[in-house]
C-alpha positions as CSV (number, residue, x, y, z in Angstrom):
1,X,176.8,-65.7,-185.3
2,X,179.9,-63.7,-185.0
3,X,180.2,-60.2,-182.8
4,X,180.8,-57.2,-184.8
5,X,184.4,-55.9,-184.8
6,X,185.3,-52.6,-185.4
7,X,188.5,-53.5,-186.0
8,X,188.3,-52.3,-190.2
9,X,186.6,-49.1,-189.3
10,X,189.3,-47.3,-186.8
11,X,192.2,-45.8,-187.8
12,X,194.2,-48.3,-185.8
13,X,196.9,-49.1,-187.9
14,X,197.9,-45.3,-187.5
15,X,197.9,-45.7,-183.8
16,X,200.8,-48.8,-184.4
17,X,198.7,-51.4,-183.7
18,X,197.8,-54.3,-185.1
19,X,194.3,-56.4,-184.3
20,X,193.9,-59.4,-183.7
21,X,191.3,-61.4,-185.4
22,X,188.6,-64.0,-184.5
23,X,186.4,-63.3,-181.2
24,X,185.3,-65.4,-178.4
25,X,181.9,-65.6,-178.8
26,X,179.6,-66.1,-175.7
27,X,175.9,-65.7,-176.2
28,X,173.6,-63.4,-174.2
29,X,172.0,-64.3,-171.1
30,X,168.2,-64.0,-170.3
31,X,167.1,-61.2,-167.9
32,X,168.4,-62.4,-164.1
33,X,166.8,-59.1,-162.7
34,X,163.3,-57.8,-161.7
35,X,162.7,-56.4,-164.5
36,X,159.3,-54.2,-164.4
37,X,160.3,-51.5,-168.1
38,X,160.1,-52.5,-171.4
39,X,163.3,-52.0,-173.2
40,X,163.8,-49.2,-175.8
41,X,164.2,-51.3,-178.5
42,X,161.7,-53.8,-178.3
43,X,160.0,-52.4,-181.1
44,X,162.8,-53.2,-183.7
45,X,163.9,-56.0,-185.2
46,X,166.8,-57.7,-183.3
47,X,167.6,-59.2,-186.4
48,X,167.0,-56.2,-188.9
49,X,170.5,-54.1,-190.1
50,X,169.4,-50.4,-189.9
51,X,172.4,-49.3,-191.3
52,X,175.2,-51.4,-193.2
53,X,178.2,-51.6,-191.2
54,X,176.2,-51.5,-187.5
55,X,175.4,-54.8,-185.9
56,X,172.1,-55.7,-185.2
57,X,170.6,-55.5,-181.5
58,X,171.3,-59.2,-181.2
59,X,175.2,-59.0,-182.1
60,X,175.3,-56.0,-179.6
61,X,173.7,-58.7,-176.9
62,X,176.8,-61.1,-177.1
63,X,180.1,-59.9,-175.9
64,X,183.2,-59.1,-177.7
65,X,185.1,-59.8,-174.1
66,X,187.3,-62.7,-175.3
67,X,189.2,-65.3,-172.5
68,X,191.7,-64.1,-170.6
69,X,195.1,-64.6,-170.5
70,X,195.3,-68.6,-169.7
71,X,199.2,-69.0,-168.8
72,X,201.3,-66.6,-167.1
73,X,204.4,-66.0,-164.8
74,X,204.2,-67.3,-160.9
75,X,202.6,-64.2,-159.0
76,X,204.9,-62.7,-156.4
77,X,204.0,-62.6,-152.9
78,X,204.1,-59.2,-150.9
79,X,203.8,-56.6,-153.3
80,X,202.4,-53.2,-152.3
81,X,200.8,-51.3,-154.7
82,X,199.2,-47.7,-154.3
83,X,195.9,-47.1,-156.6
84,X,195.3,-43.2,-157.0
85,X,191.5,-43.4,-157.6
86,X,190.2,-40.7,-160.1
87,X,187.5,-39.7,-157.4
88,X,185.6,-42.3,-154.7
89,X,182.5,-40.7,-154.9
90,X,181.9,-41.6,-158.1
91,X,180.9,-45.6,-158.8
92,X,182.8,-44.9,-162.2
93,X,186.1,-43.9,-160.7
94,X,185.5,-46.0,-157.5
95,X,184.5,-49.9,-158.8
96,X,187.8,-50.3,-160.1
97,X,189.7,-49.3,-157.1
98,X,187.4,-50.8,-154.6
99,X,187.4,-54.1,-157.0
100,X,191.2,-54.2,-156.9
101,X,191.6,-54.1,-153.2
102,X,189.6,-57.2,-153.2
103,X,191.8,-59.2,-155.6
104,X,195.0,-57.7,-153.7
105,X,193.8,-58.6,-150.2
106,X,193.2,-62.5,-151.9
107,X,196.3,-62.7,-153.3
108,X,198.6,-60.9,-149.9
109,X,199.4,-57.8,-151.5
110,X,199.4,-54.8,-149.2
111,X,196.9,-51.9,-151.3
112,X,195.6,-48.2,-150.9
113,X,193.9,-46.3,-152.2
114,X,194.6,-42.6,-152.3
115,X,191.1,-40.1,-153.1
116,X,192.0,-38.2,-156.4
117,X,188.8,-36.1,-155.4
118,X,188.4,-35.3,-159.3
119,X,191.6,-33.2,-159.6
120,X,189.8,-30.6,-157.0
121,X,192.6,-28.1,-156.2
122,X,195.1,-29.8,-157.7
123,X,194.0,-33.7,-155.8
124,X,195.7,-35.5,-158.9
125,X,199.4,-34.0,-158.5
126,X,199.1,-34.0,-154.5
127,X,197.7,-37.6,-154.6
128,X,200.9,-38.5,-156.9
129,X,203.3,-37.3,-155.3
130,X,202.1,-38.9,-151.3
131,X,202.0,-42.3,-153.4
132,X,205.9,-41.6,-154.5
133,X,206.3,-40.5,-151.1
134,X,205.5,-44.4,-150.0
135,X,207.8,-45.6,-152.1
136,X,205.6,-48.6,-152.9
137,X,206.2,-51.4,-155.5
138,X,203.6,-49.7,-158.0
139,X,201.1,-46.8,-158.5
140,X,197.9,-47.4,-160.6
141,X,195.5,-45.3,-162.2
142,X,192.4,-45.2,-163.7
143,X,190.5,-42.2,-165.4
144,X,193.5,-40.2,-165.3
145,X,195.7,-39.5,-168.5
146,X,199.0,-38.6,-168.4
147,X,198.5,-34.8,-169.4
148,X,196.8,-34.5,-166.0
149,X,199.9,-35.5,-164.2
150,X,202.6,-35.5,-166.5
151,X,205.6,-34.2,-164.0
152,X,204.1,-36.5,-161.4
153,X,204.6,-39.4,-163.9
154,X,208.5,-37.9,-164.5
155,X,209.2,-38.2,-161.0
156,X,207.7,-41.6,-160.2
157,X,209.9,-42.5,-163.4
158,X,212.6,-41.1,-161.6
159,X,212.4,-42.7,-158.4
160,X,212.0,-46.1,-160.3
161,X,208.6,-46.5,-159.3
162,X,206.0,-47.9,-162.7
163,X,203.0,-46.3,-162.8
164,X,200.3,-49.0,-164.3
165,X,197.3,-46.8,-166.6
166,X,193.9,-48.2,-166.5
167,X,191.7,-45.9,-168.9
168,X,193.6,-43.5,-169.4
169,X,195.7,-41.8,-172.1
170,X,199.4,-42.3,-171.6
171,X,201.6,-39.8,-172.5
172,X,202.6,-40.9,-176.3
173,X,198.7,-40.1,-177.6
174,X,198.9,-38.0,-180.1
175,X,195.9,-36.1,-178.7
176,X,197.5,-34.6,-176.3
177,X,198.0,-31.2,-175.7
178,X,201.5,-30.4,-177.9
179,X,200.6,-34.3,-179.5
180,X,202.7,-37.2,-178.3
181,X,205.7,-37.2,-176.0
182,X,207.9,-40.3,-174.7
183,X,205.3,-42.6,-172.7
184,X,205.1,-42.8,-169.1
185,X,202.9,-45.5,-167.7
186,X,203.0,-49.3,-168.1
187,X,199.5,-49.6,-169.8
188,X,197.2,-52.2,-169.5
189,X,195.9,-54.0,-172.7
190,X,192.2,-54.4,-172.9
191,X,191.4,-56.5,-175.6
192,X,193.1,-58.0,-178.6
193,X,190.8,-55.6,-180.4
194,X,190.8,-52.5,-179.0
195,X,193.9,-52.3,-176.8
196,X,194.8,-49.1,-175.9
197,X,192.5,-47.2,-173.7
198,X,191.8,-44.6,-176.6
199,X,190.8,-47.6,-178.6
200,X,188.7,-48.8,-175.7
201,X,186.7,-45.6,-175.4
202,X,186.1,-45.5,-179.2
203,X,184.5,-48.9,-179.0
204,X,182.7,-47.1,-176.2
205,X,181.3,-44.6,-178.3
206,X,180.8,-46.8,-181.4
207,X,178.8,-49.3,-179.7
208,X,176.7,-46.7,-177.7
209,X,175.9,-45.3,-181.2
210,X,175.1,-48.5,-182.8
211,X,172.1,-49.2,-180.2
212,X,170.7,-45.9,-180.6
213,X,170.7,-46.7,-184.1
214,X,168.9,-50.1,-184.0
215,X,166.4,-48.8,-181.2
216,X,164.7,-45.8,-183.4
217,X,165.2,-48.4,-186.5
218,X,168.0,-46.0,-188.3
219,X,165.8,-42.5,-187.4
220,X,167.8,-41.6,-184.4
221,X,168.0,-37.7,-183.7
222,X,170.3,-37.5,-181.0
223,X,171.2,-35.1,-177.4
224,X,174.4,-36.0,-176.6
225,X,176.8,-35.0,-173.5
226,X,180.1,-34.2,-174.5
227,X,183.0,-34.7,-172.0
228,X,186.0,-32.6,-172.3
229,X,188.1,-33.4,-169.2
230,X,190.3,-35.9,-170.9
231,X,191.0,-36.9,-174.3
232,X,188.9,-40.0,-174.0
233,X,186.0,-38.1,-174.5
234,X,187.1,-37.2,-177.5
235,X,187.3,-41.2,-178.7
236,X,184.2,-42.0,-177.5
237,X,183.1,-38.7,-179.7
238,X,185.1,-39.9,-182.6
239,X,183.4,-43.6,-182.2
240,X,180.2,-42.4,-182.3
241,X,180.7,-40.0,-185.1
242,X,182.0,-43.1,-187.1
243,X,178.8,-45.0,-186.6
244,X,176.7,-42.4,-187.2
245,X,178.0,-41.9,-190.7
246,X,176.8,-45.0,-191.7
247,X,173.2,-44.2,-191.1
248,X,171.8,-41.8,-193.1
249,X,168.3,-41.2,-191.1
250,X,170.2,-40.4,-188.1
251,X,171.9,-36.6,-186.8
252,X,173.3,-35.0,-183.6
253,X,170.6,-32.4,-182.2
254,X,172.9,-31.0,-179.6
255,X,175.8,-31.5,-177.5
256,X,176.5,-30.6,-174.0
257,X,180.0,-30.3,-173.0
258,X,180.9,-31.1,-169.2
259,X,183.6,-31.7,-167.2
260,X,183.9,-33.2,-163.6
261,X,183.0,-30.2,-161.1
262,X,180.0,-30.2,-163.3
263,X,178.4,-33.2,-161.5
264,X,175.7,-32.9,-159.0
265,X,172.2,-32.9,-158.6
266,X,170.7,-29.9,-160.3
267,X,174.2,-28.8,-161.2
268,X,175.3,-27.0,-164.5
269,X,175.2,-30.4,-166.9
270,X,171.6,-31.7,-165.8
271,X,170.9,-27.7,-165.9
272,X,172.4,-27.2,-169.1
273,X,170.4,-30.8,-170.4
274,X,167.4,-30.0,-169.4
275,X,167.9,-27.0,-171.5
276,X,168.8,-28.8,-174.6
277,X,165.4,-31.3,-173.6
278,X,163.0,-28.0,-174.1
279,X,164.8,-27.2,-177.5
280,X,164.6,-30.1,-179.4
281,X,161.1,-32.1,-178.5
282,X,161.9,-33.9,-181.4
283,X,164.9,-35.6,-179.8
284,X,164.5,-39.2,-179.6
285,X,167.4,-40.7,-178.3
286,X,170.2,-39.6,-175.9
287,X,173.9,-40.5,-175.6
288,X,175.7,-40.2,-172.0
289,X,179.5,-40.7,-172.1
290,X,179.3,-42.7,-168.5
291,X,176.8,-44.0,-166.0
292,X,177.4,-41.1,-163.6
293,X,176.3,-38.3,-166.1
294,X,172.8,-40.4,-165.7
295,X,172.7,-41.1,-161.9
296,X,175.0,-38.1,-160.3
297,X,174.8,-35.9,-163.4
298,X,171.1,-35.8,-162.8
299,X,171.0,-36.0,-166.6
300,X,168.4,-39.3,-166.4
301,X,166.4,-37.6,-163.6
302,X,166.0,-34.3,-166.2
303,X,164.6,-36.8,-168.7
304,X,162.3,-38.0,-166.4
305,X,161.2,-35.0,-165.0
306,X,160.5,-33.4,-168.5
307,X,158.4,-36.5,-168.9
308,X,160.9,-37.6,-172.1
309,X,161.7,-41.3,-171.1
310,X,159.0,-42.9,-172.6
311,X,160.3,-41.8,-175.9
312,X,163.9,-41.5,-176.1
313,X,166.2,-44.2,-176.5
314,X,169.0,-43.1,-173.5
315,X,172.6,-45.0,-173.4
316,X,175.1,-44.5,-171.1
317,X,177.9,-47.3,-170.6
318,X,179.6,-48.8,-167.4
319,X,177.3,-50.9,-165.9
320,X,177.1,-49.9,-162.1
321,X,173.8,-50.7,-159.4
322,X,172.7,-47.3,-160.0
323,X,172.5,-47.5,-163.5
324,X,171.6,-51.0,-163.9
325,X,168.4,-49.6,-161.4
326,X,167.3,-46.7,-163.4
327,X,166.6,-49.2,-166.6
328,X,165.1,-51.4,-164.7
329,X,162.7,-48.7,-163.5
330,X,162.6,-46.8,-166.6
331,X,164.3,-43.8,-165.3
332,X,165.6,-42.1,-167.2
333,X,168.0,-44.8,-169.2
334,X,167.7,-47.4,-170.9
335,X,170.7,-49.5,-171.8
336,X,174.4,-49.7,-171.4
337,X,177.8,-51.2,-173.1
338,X,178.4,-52.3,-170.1
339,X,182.2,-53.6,-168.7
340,X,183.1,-55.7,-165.2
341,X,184.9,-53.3,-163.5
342,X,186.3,-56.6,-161.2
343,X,187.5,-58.4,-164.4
344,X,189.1,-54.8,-165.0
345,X,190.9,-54.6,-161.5
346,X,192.4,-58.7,-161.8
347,X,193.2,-57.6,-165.2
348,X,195.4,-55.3,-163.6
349,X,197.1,-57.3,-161.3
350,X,197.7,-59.7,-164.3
351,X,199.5,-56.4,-165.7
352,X,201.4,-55.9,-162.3
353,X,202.3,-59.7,-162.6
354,X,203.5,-59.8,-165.9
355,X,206.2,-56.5,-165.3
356,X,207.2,-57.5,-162.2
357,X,208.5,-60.7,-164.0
358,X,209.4,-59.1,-166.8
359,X,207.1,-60.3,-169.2
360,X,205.3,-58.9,-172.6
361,X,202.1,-57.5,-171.9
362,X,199.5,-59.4,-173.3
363,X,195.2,-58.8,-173.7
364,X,193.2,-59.5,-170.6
365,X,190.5,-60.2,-172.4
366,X,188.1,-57.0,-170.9
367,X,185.2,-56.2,-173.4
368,X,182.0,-55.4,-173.6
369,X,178.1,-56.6,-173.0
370,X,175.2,-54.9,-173.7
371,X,172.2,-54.8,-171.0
372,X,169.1,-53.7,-171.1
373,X,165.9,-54.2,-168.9
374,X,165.6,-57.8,-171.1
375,X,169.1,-58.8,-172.3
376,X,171.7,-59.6,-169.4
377,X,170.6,-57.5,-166.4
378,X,172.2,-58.2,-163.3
379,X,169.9,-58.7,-159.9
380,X,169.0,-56.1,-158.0
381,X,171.8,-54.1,-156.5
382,X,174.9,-55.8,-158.3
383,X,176.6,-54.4,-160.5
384,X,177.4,-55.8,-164.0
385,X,179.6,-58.9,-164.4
386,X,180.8,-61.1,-166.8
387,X,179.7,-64.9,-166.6
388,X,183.1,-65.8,-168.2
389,X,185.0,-67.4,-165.2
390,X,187.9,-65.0,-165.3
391,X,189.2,-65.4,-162.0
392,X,189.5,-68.9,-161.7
393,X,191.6,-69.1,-165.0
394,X,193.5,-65.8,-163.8
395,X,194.8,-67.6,-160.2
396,X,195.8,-70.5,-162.1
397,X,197.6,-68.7,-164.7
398,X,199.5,-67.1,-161.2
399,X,199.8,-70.6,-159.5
400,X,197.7,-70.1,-156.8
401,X,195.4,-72.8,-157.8
């Protein structure tokens, strides 16, 4: 069985890439939880195609993560490297961060972190600019695109410091505010098939699509939340759109835009979603752009209280405790293209590695794995990780063992 690519359905060549074919395949895991909720889509037919051009349920259980990078340059020793954090309070800005200061502290590189507090008053620039102020041998960033800290990103340039972008647009995206300028960070590179982190978060979307799809056995009618804080809302839009089209039983209800300060229990977007629940009864499946729209959003707890869970199909996509918790306990959600945010943070030092010694950056291998309550949930309390032994082949690839 191969993994669906979406490789022939993006507009990638546009975007001056060009994919890589032929993915590592590595099959899905039984259930390692507690499991006590039936999934969403045990109903359908893991085999069945709902719509041509969607993988099945079963291809959406294995992973399109691929190995990573085997060989590599020696790792310097004593690096310091400043992560700006797009906001600790959230598991989707923090696992990265946190997961990062792990790998640096095993490896004997001096790391902080520095609170971007969701950009509130201004935390993005100010949390820039005391990282500059270090003068350390890097800055990284995650969440945050380059139109959120653009004269930040000149001045760091400036002072001859790189700036490493994990999800995040950089600078030369052409959805951008005035479209593309000269690029400012040293990104990452996901995956030999969706690169970029605006390919990345169209995968997102696709795939969150794609499940809905299969769950409601092509008859999806669909709430979605739409985020509008950064342009990589507007990929994960843009892959779920594209799956969408290819199923001709399925349509968007409604959309809830949102943006960070919208957060919070009982705040605007669960207020706003609960909302949307009462207009459409019809509704019965439900697209979150992250895990924290279910869990701090409230968004999970308002399907729950409006007694909708038992008959909506909800995705979100990350893969954090919380989440992972809520499908197991039929919550509010029930499944998630989930990514290791750990895998995400050595994946970044590889990236750190590879400029330092000046090096081509190269795919890390990050992808994606589908849980629900039956198909590769973590135990209880863990968050999602990969079985593919990334680390060990990562410190080799560095010389450390």
């Amino acid at each position: 069985m191969t993994f669906f690519s979406r490789s022939k359905h993006k507009p990638l060549m546009a975007m001056g890439v060009m994919l890589a074919t032929g993915l590592l395949l590595v099959g899905c895991s039984d259930d390692t939880g507690s499991g006590t909720s039936s999934t969403a889509a045990s109903a359908a037919d893991p085999n069945h195609v709902y719509a041509q051009g969607i993988p099945t349920l079963t291809e959406l259980y294995n992973s399109n993560e691929t190995a990573p990078p085997a060989t590599g340059p020696k790792l310097p020793a004593n690096k310091n490297v400043i992560f700006l954090s797009c906001g600790q309070a959230a598991p989707g800005c923090s696992g990265i961060p946190n997961a990062m200061a792990t790998v640096a502290q095993k490896v004997g590189w001096k790391f902080q972190i520095i609170d971007g507090a969701f950009n509130a008053n201004g935390a993005y620039g100010t949390g820039m600019r005391q990282a500059i102020a270090a003068k350390p041998d890097a800055i990284v960033v995650s969440g945050i695109g380059c139109a959120e800290i653009a004269q930040p990103l000149a001045e760091a340039k400036a002072a001859g410091i790189p700036v490493f972008n994990i999800q995040g647009a950089d600078c030369d995206d052409p959805k951008n505010d005035g479209g593309a300028s000269a690029p400012l960070f040293v990104d990452m590179q996901f995956n030999s098939a969706f690169a970029t982190s605006g390919q990345y978060f169209y995968e997102w979307g696709f795939l969150q699509a794609s499940y809905a799809i299969d769950a409601t056995e092509g008859n999806a009618k669909i709430l979605r939340t739409g985020y509008t804080g950064s342009i990589y809302g507007e990929y994960q839009k843009e892959g779920q759109d594209a799956a969408l089209a290819k199923c001709s039983g399925c349509n968007v209800l409604s959309t809830v835009d949102w943006v960070a300060t919208d957060l919070g229990a009982g705040g605007p977007l669960q207020q706003k979603f609960t909302t949307v629940l009462n207009q459409y009864p019809d509704a019965n499946a439900a697209l979150l752009n992250f895990d924290s729209v279910a869990t701090t959003g409230g968004v999970a707890k308002a399907i729950s209280d409006a007694d909708r869970q038992g008959g909506m199909t909800v995705v979100a996509g990350e893969g954090f405790a919380p989440a992972l918790q809520l499908i197991r306990d039929g919550g509010g959600l029930n499944a998630d293209p989930a990514q290791s945010a750990s895998w995400t943070a050595w994946g970044g030092i590889d990236a750190m590695n590879r400029y330092f010694n000046n090096v081509p950056q190269v795919p890390e291998g990050i992808g994606f794995r589908f849980v629900d309550v039956d198909h590769n949930m973590m135990p209880d309390g863990q968050d999602f990780e990969s079985p593919i032994d990334y680390q060990t082949t990562y410190l080799t690839s560095w010389g450390l063992q």
